[in-house]
N, C-alpha and C positions, 0 to 999 in steps of 0.2 A: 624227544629229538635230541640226539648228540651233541653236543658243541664240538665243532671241528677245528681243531690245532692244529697249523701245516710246518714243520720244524723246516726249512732248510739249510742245507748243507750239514753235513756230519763229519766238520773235525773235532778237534776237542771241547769246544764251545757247543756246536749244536748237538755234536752225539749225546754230551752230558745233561742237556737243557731236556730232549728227548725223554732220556732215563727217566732225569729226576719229576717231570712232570707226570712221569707214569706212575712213579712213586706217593706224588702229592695227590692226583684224582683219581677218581673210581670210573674203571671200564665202561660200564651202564651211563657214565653221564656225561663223557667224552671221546673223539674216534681222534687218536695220536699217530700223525704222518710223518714220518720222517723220508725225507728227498737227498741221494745224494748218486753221483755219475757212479761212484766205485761202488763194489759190494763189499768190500772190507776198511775197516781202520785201517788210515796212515797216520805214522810214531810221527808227526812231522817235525818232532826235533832230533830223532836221529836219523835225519838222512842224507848229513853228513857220514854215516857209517855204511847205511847203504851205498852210498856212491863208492865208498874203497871196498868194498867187494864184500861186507859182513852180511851175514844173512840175518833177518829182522823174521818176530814170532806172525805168521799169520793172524787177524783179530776177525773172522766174518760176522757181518751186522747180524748174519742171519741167526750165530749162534750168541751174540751177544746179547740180540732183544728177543729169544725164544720166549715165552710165556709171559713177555711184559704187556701186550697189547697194542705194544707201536707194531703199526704197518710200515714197511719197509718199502720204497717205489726209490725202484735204480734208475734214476732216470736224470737228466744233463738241464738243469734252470734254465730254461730261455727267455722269459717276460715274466712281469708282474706287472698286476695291475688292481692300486688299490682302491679304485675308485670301484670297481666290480666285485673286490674280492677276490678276485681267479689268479692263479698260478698257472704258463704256461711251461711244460715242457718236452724234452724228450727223450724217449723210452732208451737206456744203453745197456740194457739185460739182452739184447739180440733181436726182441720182439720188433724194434724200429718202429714208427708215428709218432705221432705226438698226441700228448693228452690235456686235456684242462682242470683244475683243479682248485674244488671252490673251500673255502677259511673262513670261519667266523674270529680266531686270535690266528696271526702268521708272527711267527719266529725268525728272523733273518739272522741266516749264521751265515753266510757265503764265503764268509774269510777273504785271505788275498792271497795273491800270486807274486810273483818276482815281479822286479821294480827296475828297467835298465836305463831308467831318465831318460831317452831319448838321446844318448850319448853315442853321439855317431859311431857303428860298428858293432853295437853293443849287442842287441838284439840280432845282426845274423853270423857273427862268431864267438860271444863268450856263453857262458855255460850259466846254469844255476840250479838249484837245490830248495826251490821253493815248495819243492810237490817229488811225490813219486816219479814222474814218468821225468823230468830235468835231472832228477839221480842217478837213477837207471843210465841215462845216456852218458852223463860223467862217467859211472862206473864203466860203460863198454870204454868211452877214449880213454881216460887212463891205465886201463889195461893193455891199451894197445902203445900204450908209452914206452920207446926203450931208457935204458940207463943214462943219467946229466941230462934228459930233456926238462925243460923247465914250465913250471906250472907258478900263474900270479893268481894270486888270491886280491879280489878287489874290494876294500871295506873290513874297517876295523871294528866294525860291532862286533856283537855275540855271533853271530851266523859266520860270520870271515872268520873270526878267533877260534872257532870249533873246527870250521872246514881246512883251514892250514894245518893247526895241530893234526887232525886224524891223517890228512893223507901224506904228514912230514913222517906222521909212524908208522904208518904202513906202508907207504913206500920211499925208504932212505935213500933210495938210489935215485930218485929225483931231486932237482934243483927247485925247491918251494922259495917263493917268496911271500909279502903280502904287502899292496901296498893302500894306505891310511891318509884319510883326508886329514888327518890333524897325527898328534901321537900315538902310541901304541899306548894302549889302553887307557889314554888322558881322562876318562872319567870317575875310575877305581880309585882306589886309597893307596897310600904311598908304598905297602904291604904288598898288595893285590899288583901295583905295576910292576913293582922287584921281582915277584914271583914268574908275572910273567914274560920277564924277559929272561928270564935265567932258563923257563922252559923251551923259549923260543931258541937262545942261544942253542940247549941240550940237542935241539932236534936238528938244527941249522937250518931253520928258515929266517931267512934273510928279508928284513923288514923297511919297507923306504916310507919314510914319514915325510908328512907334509906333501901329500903324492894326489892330487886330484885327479883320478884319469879322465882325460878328454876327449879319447880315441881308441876305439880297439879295431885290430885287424889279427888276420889269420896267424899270424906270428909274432903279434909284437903291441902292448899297450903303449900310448903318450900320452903323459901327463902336462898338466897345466903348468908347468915349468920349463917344457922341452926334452924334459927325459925318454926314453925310450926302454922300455924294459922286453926283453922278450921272453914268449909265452907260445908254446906249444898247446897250452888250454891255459884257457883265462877263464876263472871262474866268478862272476861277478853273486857280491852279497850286499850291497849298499842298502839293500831298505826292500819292504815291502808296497803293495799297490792293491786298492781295495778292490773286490768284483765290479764290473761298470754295471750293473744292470740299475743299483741300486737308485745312481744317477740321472737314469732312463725315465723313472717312476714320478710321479707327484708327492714323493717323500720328500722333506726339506732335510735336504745333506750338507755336507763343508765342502768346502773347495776341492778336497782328497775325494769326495766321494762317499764318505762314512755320513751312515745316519746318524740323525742328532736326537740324540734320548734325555729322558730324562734321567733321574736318580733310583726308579725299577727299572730301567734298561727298555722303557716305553717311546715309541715315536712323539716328538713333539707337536708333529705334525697329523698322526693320524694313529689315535688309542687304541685300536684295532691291530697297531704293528709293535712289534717290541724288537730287538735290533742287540745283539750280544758278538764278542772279540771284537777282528779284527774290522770288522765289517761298520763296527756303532763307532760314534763320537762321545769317549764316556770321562768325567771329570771325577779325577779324585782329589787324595788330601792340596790344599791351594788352587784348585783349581786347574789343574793340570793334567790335559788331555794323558789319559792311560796309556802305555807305548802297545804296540802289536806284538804278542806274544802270546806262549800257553799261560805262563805267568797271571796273564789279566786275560784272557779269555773264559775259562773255568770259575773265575768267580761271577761273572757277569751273566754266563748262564744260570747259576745259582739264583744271583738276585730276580733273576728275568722268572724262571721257573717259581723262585715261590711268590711272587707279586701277581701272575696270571691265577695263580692256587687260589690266593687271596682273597683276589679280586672275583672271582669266579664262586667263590664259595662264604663269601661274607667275613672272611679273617683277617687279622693283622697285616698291615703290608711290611716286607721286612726292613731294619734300618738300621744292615749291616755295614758297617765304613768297607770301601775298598781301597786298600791300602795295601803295599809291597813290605815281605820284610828281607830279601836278600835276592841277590842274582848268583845263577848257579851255571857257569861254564865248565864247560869240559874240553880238557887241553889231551885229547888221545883217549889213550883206555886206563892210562899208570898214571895220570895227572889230572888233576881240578883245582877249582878258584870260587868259593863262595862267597862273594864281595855283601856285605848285610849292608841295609843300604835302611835309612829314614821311608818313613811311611809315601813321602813324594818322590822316592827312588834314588835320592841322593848318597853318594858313598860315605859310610865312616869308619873311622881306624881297622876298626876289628874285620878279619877275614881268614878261612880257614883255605889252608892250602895240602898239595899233595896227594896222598893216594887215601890220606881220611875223605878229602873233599869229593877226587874221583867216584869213591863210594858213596857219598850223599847225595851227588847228583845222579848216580844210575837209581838209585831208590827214589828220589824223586822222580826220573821218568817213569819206572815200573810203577811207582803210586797214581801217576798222571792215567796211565793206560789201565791201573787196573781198575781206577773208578769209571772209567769211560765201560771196561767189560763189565764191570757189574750193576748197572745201572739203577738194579731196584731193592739193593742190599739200604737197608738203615734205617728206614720208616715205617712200622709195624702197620700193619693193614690194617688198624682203629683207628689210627693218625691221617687218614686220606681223608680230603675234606671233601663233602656232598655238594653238590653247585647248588646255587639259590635260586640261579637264573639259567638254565642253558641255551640262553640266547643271544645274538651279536651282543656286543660288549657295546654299553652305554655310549654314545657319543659325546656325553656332556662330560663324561667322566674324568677329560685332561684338566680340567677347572680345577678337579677334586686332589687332584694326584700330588 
């Protein structure tokens, strides 16, 4: 009998967890699911580019996992339940019902969506770029922008730093602003801020620090000071927000929502679950929850993927550190900022700037996506380990871990 693996969601965390555990097991001793609503790969970090009208490479799951042995079910997460084991969801290939769907190991990759805090207005006029189909509608309204209409960018993270830049360069005839709960880039090295305000200055977007916004409406944000900025599109990036389902479950999550793993990316609560990106509560160097990003999603499907191998087949569990060693923005298509940063993400001096940087960061996304298409490249087919047991995973097993 099989042991049944149910991967869900397929960004870059679960597509790669997917892969690689196709990689680690042998077909005859396991049936590998992977669940997700779309039938293709989303670049999810550049869709800041999609939204200014760039066209992005197709990735279909269907040609991506041809001959690996993952089963591919399009289909939309609606419940889990792990006291049964079942996954329930629904069919978004055209076919319409719903199905149920039974796990002896479940994978939770669900990632998250955009994050509008409950900031009054936020949710039924600003924009966001958390997913495909928020791009896409940016891209239709800014196209329908004419010349000095002005566009605020809300959040000075990475996600607001990328989305200003691109759509300051590709559409100059807009009034871009962006406006920053604290400074513009207050977390970089003193390198990394210069740089990027000299970029900012080149493109002319106009930057309000110290700007908390409170209120958005159809033409215009208010910040926490009384300012008024106005906004033909407001496009909000302040943070991410985990999938609720997770919440829903008798899995012991955080306050956010994210499942709480251990150090394989295993449920604290229930051995049978393991919990990878945005979706897991995961600690690294000091103890310090991992931020939402590709960054720390890809590694944590790694560790999750070969600790189920492991565990499954009698082998080493692995006791790989997860650790950052650099942030890679991108300021347009002719500018970057690679700020290296301490293994707990902290900035220091050194950082590479300009159109080197530009290039390092398009080759790390091409490298992101192309481990995601190749999923079963790097592990010779003598290196896949035999199960011991192909049956439910030990319950006693969290003692052990």
């Amino acid at each position: 009998m099989q042991h049944r693996i149910i991967v869900l969601g397929a960004g870059y965390a679960g597509a790669v967890a997917a892969g690689r555990l196709a990689r680690r097991l042998r077909r005859e001793d396991v049936a590998i699911t992977l669940v997700n609503a779309e039938p293709d790969f989303v670049e999810r970090v550049r869709m800041h580019q999609l939204a200014v009208g760039q066209e992005l490479r197709p990735r279909p799951f269907s040609e991506m996992f041809a001959g690996t042995g993952v089963e591919l079910r399009q289909a939309r997460v609606t419940g889990v339940d792990v006291g049964r084991r079942t996954v329930t969801v629904t069919v978004t290939d055209g076919g319409g019902g719903t199905d149920q769907l039974v796990y002896d190991t479940l994978v939770y990759a669900l990632g998250s969506g955009w994050n509008h805090q409950d900031v009054p207005g936020a949710a039924e006029h600003a924009h966001e770029i958390a997913g495909r189909p928020g791009a896409l509608r940016l891209r239709e309204r800014l196209a329908g922008l004419g010349a000095g209409e002005s566009v605020v960018v809300v959040g000075g993270g990475l996600t607001g730093l990328e989305a200003a830049t691109e759509i300051a360069e590709a559409r100059p005839d807009l009034d871009v602003s962006l406006a920053a709960r604290g400074e513009l880039g207050d977390w970089l090295s003193a390198k990394g801020r210069r740089h990027l305000r000299k970029v900012f200055d080149k493109l002319g977007i106009t930057v309000h620090e110290q700007a908390s916004v409170t209120a958005v409406a159809a033409d215009r944000v208010t910040t926490a000071d009384g300012r008024s900025l106005p906004a033909a599109v407001t496009l909000w990036t302040t943070g991410f927000a985990v999938h609720p389902i997770a919440r829903a479950t008798a899995l012991e999550t955080t306050g956010t929502g994210q499942i709480v793993v251990d150090g394989t990316m295993r449920s604290v609560s229930h051995p049978d679950v393991y919990a990878i990106g945005d979706a897991a509560m995961v600690r690294g160097p000091g103890d310090k929850p991992l931020r939402m990003s590709c960054a720390s999603g890809t590694p944590t499907a790694w560790q999750a993927a070969d600790s189920i191998a492991a565990r499954l087949t009698g082998g080493k569990l692995p006791n790989a550190p997860l650790r950052y060693f650099n942030q890679c923005i991108s300021l347009g298509r002719k500018e970057g900022l690679i700020q290296y940063v301490t293994a707990d993400d902290r900035a220091v001096d050194a950082a590479l700037t300009g159109r080197l940087a530009a290039r390092y960061k398009e080759l790390v996304c091409k490298a992101a996506a192309w481990g995601v298409a190749n999923p079963t490249l790097g592990i010779p087919t003598r290196a896949r380990g035999v199960l011991r047991e192909p049956a439910a995973p030990d319950p006693t097993a969290r003692a052990a871990a």
